[in-house]
C-alpha positions as CSV (number, residue, x, y, z in Angstrom):
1,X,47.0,-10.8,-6.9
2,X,46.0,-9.5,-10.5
3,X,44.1,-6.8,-9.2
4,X,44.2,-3.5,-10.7
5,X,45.8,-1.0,-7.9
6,X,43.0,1.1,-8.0
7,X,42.5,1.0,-3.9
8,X,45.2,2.2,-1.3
9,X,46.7,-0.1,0.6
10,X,49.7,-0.9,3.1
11,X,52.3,-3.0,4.3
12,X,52.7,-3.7,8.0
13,X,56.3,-5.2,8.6
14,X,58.1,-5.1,12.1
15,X,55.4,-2.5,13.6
16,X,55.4,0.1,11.0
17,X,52.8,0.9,8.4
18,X,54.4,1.3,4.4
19,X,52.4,2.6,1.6
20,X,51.8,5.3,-1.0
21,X,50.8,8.4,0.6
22,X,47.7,10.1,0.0
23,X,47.2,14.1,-0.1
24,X,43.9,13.9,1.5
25,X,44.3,11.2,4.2
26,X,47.1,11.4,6.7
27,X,47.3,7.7,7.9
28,X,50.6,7.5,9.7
29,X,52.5,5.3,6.8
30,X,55.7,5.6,5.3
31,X,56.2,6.2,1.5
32,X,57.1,2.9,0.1
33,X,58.8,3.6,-2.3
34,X,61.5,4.8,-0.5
35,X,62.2,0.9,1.2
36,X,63.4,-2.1,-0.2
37,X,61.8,-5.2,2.1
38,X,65.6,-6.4,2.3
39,X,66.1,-3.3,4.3
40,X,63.4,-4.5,6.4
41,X,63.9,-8.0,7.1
42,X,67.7,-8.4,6.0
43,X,68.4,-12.1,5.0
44,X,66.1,-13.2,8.2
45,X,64.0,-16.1,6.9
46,X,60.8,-16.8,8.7
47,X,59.7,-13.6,8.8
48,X,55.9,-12.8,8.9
49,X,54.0,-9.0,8.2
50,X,50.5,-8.5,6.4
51,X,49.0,-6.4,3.7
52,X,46.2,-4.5,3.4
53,X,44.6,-3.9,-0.1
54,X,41.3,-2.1,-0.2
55,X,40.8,-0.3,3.0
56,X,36.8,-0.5,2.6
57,X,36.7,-4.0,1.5
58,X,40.0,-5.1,3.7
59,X,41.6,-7.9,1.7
60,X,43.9,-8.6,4.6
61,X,46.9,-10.8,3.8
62,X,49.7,-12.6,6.0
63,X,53.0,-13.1,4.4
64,X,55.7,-15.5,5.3
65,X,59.3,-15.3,4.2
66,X,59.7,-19.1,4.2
67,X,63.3,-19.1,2.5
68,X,65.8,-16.6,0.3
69,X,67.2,-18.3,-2.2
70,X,70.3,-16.9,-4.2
71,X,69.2,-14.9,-7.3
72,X,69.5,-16.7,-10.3
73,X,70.5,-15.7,-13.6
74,X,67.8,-14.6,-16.6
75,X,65.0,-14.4,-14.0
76,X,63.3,-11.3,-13.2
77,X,61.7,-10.6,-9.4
78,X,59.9,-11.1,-8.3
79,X,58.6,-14.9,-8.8
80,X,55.5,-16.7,-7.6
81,X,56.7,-20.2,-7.3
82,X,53.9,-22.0,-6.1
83,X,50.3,-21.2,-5.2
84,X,47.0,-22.4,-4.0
85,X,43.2,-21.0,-5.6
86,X,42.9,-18.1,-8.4
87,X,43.0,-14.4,-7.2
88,X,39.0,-13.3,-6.1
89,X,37.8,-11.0,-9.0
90,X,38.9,-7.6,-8.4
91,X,36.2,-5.2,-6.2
92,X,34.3,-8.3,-5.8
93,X,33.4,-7.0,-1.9
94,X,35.6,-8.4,0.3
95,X,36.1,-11.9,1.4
96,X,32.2,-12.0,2.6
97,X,31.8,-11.1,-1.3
98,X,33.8,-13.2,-2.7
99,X,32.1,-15.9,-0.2
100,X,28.9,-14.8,-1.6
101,X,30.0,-15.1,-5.4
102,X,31.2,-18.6,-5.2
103,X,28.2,-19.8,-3.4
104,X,26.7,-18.3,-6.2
105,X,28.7,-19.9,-8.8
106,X,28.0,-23.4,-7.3
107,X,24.6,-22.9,-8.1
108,X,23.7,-22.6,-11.7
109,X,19.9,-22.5,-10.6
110,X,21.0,-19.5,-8.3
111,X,18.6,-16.5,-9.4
112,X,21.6,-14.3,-9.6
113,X,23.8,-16.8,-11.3
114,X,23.7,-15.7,-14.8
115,X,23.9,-12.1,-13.6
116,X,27.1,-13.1,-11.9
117,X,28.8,-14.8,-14.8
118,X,28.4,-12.0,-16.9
119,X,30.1,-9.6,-14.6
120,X,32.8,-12.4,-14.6
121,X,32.8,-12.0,-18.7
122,X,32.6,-15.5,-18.4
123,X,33.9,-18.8,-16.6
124,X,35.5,-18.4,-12.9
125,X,37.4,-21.5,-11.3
126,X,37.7,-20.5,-7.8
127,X,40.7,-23.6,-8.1
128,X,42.9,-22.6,-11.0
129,X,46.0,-20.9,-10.8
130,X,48.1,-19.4,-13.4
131,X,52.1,-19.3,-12.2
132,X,53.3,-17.9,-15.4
133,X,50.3,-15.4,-16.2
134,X,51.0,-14.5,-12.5
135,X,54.8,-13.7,-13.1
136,X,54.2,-12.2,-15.9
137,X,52.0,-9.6,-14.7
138,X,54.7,-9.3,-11.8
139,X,57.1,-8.6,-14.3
140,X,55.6,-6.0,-16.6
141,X,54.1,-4.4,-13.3
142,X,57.6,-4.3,-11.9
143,X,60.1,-4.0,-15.2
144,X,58.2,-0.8,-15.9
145,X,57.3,-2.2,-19.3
Protein backbone atom coordinates (compact mmCIF):
# COMPACT_ATOMS: atom_id res chain seq x y z
CA UNK A 1 0.00 0.00 0.00
CA UNK A 2 3.08 2.47 0.50
CA UNK A 3 2.22 3.03 3.96
CA UNK A 4 4.83 3.14 6.46
CA UNK A 5 4.12 0.01 8.98
CA UNK A 6 3.93 2.20 11.82
CA UNK A 7 0.28 0.54 12.97
CA UNK A 8 -0.28 -3.25 13.88
CA UNK A 9 -2.14 -5.14 11.85
CA UNK A 10 -3.30 -8.77 10.81
CA UNK A 11 -4.04 -11.23 8.45
CA UNK A 12 -7.18 -13.33 8.59
CA UNK A 13 -6.84 -16.51 6.32
CA UNK A 14 -8.98 -19.79 6.75
CA UNK A 15 -10.22 -18.62 10.35
CA UNK A 16 -7.11 -17.72 12.09
CA UNK A 17 -5.73 -14.36 12.88
CA UNK A 18 -1.61 -13.74 11.66
CA UNK A 19 0.40 -10.87 12.79
CA UNK A 20 3.35 -9.48 14.68
CA UNK A 21 2.85 -9.96 18.26
CA UNK A 22 2.72 -7.19 20.57
CA UNK A 23 4.13 -7.36 24.35
CA UNK A 24 1.42 -5.26 25.66
CA UNK A 25 -1.68 -6.53 23.81
CA UNK A 26 -2.55 -10.23 23.86
CA UNK A 27 -4.82 -10.43 20.68
CA UNK A 28 -5.07 -14.06 19.95
CA UNK A 29 -2.80 -13.90 16.54
CA UNK A 30 -0.18 -16.00 15.38
CA UNK A 31 3.42 -14.64 14.74
CA UNK A 32 3.68 -14.23 11.05
CA UNK A 33 6.66 -14.56 10.51
CA UNK A 34 6.73 -17.95 11.22
CA UNK A 35 4.07 -18.79 7.94
CA UNK A 36 4.55 -18.62 4.41
CA UNK A 37 0.82 -17.93 2.77
CA UNK A 38 1.65 -21.09 0.50
CA UNK A 39 1.48 -23.05 3.68
CA UNK A 40 -1.85 -21.54 4.10
CA UNK A 41 -3.60 -21.76 0.90
CA UNK A 42 -1.30 -24.49 -0.99
CA UNK A 43 -1.59 -23.97 -4.81
CA UNK A 44 -5.64 -23.44 -4.24
CA UNK A 45 -6.52 -20.58 -6.54
CA UNK A 46 -9.60 -18.61 -5.70
CA UNK A 47 -8.87 -18.22 -2.38
CA UNK A 48 -10.22 -15.11 -0.37
CA UNK A 49 -8.94 -13.77 3.46
CA UNK A 50 -8.67 -9.95 4.53
CA UNK A 51 -6.23 -7.60 6.28
CA UNK A 52 -6.31 -5.39 8.76
CA UNK A 53 -3.94 -2.38 8.91
CA UNK A 54 -4.46 0.25 11.59
CA UNK A 55 -6.64 -1.19 14.21
CA UNK A 56 -8.00 2.37 15.22
CA UNK A 57 -8.48 3.68 11.72
CA UNK A 58 -9.40 -0.09 10.25
CA UNK A 59 -8.15 -0.09 6.71
CA UNK A 60 -9.93 -3.42 6.09
CA UNK A 61 -8.86 -5.18 2.96
CA UNK A 62 -10.20 -8.42 0.99
CA UNK A 63 -7.74 -10.39 -0.95
CA UNK A 64 -8.40 -12.77 -3.76
CA UNK A 65 -5.90 -15.36 -4.99
CA UNK A 66 -7.26 -15.03 -8.61
CA UNK A 67 -4.39 -17.31 -10.24
CA UNK A 68 -0.53 -18.78 -9.33
CA UNK A 69 1.45 -18.38 -12.05
CA UNK A 70 4.95 -20.31 -12.26
CA UNK A 71 7.80 -18.09 -10.96
CA UNK A 72 9.64 -16.66 -13.50
CA UNK A 73 13.18 -15.99 -13.75
CA UNK A 74 14.94 -12.35 -12.75
CA UNK A 75 11.79 -11.31 -10.96
CA UNK A 76 11.62 -10.75 -7.40
CA UNK A 77 8.13 -11.28 -5.23
CA UNK A 78 6.33 -10.28 -4.82
CA UNK A 79 4.65 -8.30 -7.95
CA UNK A 80 1.73 -5.93 -8.31
CA UNK A 81 0.56 -6.64 -11.75
CA UNK A 82 -2.25 -4.58 -12.19
CA UNK A 83 -4.14 -2.07 -10.00
CA UNK A 84 -6.97 0.38 -9.75
CA UNK A 85 -6.66 4.19 -7.62
CA UNK A 86 -3.27 5.40 -5.68
CA UNK A 87 -2.85 4.12 -2.09
CA UNK A 88 -4.92 6.85 0.47
CA UNK A 89 -2.13 8.94 2.24
CA UNK A 90 -0.83 7.23 5.13
CA UNK A 91 -2.88 8.06 8.72
CA UNK A 92 -5.11 9.99 6.61
CA UNK A 93 -8.16 8.61 9.18
CA UNK A 94 -9.67 5.85 7.81
CA UNK A 95 -11.70 5.39 4.74
CA UNK A 96 -14.34 8.17 6.22
CA UNK A 97 -10.99 10.27 6.08
CA UNK A 98 -9.77 9.56 3.19
CA UNK A 99 -13.63 10.20 1.97
CA UNK A 100 -13.32 13.47 3.61
CA UNK A 101 -9.82 14.45 1.97
CA UNK A 102 -10.91 13.90 -1.60
CA UNK A 103 -14.10 15.69 -1.20
CA UNK A 104 -11.82 18.20 -0.14
CA UNK A 105 -9.50 18.03 -2.92
CA UNK A 106 -12.37 18.33 -5.42
CA UNK A 107 -12.91 21.65 -4.13
CA UNK A 108 -10.17 24.16 -4.55
CA UNK A 109 -12.58 26.87 -2.92
CA UNK A 110 -12.87 24.32 0.03
CA UNK A 111 -11.76 26.45 3.29
CA UNK A 112 -9.53 23.54 4.24
CA UNK A 113 -8.19 23.00 0.80
CA UNK A 114 -4.86 24.58 0.87
CA UNK A 115 -4.41 23.31 4.44
CA UNK A 116 -4.92 19.84 2.91
CA UNK A 117 -2.48 20.08 0.10
CA UNK A 118 0.18 21.06 2.17
CA UNK A 119 -0.12 18.09 4.38
CA UNK A 120 -0.12 16.23 1.01
CA UNK A 121 3.48 18.17 0.25
CA UNK A 122 1.78 18.78 -2.75
CA UNK A 123 -0.47 17.23 -5.66
CA UNK A 124 -2.74 14.00 -4.78
CA UNK A 125 -4.49 12.02 -7.80
CA UNK A 126 -6.87 9.91 -6.05
CA UNK A 127 -6.56 7.99 -9.90
CA UNK A 128 -2.91 7.39 -10.45
CA UNK A 129 -1.17 4.36 -9.85
CA UNK A 130 2.46 3.66 -9.96
CA UNK A 131 3.10 -0.45 -10.78
CA UNK A 132 6.78 -0.03 -10.78
CA UNK A 133 7.24 2.50 -7.72
CA UNK A 134 4.82 -0.06 -6.16
CA UNK A 135 7.15 -3.15 -6.76
CA UNK A 136 9.82 -1.45 -6.06
CA UNK A 137 8.99 -0.58 -2.64
CA UNK A 138 7.72 -4.36 -2.44
CA UNK A 139 11.12 -5.25 -3.23
CA UNK A 140 13.41 -3.26 -1.05
CA UNK A 141 10.74 -3.88 1.80
CA UNK A 142 11.03 -7.58 1.13
CA UNK A 143 14.84 -8.08 -0.25
CA UNK A 144 15.86 -6.65 3.04
CA UNK A 145 17.73 -3.95 1.14
Amino acid sequence: MGWADYHLHSWSIRGVDYGVPHEDYDLGMRDEKNVKLSSLIGSSEKVKFSYMYDFGDSWEHEILIEKILPSAPNTYYPVCVAGKRACPPFDCGGVWGYAELLTILSDPENPEYEEKIEWLEGEFDPEYIDLSDINYRGYRRFSNI
